[in-house]
C-alpha positions in Angstrom: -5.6 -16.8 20.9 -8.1 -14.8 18.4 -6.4 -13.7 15.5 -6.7 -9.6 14.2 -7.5 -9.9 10.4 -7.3 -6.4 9.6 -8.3 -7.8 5.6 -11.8 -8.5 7.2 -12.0 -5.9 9.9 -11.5 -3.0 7.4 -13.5 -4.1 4.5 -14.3 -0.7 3.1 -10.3 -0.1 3.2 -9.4 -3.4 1.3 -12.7 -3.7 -0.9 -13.7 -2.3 -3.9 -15.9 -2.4 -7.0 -15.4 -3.3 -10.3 -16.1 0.4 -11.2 -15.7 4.0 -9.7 -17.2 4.9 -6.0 -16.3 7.3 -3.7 -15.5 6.1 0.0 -14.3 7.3 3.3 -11.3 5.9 4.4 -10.6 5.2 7.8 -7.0 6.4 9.7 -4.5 3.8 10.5 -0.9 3.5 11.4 1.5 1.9 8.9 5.1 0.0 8.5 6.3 2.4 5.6 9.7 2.5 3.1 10.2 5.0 0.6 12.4 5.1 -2.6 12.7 5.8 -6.2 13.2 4.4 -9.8 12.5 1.4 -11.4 9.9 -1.5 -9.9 12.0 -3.6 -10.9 15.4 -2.6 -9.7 17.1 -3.4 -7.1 15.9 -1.4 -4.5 12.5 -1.8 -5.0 13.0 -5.4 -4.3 15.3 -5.3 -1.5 13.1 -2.8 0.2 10.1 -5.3 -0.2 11.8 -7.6 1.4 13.1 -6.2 4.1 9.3 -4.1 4.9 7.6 -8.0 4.4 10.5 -9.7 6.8 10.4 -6.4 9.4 6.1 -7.2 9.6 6.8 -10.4 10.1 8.9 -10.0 13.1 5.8 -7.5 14.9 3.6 -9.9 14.4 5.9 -12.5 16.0 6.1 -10.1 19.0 2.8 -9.2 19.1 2.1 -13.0 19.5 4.3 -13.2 21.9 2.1 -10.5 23.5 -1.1 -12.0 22.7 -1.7 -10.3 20.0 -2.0 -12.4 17.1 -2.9 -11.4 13.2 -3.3 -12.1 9.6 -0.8 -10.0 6.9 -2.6 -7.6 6.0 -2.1 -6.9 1.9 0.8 -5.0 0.6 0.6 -1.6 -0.5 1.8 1.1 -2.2 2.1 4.9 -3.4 3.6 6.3 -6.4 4.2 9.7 -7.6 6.8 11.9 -9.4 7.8 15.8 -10.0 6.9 15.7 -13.2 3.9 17.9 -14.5 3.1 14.5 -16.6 0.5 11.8 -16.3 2.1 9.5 -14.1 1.9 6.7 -16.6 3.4 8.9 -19.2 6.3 9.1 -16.5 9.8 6.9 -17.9 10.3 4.8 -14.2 13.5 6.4 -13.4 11.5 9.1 -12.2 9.1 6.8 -10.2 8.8 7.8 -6.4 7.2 5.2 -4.5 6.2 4.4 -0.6 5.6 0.6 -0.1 3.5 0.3 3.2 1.6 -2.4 5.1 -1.1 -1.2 7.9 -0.3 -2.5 11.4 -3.4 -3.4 14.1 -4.2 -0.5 16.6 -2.0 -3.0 19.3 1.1 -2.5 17.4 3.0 0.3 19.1 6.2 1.9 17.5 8.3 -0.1 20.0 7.0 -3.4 18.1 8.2 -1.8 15.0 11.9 -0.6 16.0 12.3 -4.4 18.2 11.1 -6.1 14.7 13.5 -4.2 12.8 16.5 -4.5 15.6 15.7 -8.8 14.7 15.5 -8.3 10.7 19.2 -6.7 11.1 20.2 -10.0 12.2 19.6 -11.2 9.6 21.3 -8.6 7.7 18.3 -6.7 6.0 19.5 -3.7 3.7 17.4 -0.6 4.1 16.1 -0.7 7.7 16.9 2.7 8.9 14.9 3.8 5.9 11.6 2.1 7.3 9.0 4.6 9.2 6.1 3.8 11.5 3.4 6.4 10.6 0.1 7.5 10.9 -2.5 8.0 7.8 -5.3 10.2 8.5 -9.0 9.7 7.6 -9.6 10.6 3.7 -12.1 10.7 1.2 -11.4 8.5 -1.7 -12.0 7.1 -5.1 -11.3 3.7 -5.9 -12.3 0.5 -8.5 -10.9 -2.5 -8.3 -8.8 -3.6 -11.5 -8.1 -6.9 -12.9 -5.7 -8.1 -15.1 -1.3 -6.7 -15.1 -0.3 -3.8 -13.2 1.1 -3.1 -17.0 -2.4 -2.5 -17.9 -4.0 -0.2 -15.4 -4.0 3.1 -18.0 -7.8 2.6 -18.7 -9.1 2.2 -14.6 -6.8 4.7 -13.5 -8.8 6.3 -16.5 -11.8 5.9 -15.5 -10.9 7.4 -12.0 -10.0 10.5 -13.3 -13.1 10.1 -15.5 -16.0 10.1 -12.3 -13.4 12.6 -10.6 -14.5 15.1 -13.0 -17.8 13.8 -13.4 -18.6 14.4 -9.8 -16.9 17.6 -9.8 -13.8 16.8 -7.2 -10.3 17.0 -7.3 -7.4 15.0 -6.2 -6.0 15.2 -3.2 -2.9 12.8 -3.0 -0.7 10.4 -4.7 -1.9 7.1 -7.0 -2.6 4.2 -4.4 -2.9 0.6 -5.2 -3.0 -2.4 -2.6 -2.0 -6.0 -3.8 -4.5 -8.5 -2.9 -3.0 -11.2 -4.3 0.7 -12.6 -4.6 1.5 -11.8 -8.5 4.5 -14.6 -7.5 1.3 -17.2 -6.7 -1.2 -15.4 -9.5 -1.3 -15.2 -13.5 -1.0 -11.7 -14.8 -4.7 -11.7 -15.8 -5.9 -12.9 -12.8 -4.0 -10.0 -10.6 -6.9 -8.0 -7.9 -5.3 -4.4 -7.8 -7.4 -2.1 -5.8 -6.3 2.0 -7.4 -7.0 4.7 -5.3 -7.2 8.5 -5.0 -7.8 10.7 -2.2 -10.3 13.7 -3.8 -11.4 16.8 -2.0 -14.9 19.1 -3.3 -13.9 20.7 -6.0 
């Protein structure tokens, strides 16, 4: 059975540089949960969870389909209703969507059977996860090494060739884990940051 690895397939979508370009993103369809607060709270984690064990189960039935394929990486978006910088933001008022993108096979059937067998095992949060579809964008993105307590300077130098290049932005901060920070020193961490510009 060939094996979908999305990481590979999409390389523009989970590649980037050590320093600013602008890229077109391609659309895809995603296994999504939303909350807010703290990253390290409770909920954050126990939405995680249940998002990683809910992916888990499509891909099982998607095997079972013959449809095999690789995790692709964790992701995420954060925002908040402050006017401030969001790293000037105090976490309470974090928003944040956790997301991982599904293959083109996965229907939202998969999704809601996957979820029906995570509740078995007595998941919080399922009713809270969405199967949803990201349009095409125009993006910039670097890819940053080291904490995710340390991202103030790339997500400066975003904003920096955003200017530079005379665009504006067009959605929320983006980042996508490719590497397991459980498995990976701090400094060692590959973060790609994102965000969708439009001409300005």
């Amino acid at each position: 059975m060939q094996k979908t690895d999305l990481n590979k397939e999409l390389r523009q979508y989970y590649r980037a540089r050590s320093t600013p370009e602008l890229v077109t993103i391609a659309p895809g369809q995603f296994l999504t949960v939303e909350g807010t607060g703290d990253c390290h709270a409770g909920e954050f984690r126990s939405k995680i969870k249940t998002l990683l064990a809910t992916a888990g189960n499509v891909r099982k039935i998607s095997k079972l389909q013959g449809n095999d394929f690789r995790m692709p990486a964790l992701e995420s978006y954060w925002w908040a209703k402050s006017d401030e910088p969001f790293p000037n933001v105090t976490a309470t008022e974090w928003n944040w969507k956790l997301a991982i993108q599904m293959p083109a096979f996965v229907s939202r059937g998969d999704c809601r059977q996957a979820a029906a067998l995570a509740g078995n095992k007595k998941l919080p949060f399922l009713d809270a996860l969405r199967f949803e579809a990201m349009p095409p964008a125009l993006a910039v993105q670097l890819l940053h090494t080291g904490s995710y307590f340390e991202e103030e300077a790339s997500v400066a130098r975003l904003h920096q060739y955003i200017r530079q290049h005379h665009l504006e932005v067009n959605g929320v901060h983006h980042e996508i884990y490719l590497n397991d920070p459980g498995k990976t020193p701090p400094d060692k961490l590959k973060t790609i940051l994102r965000l969708n510009v439009k001409a300005g």
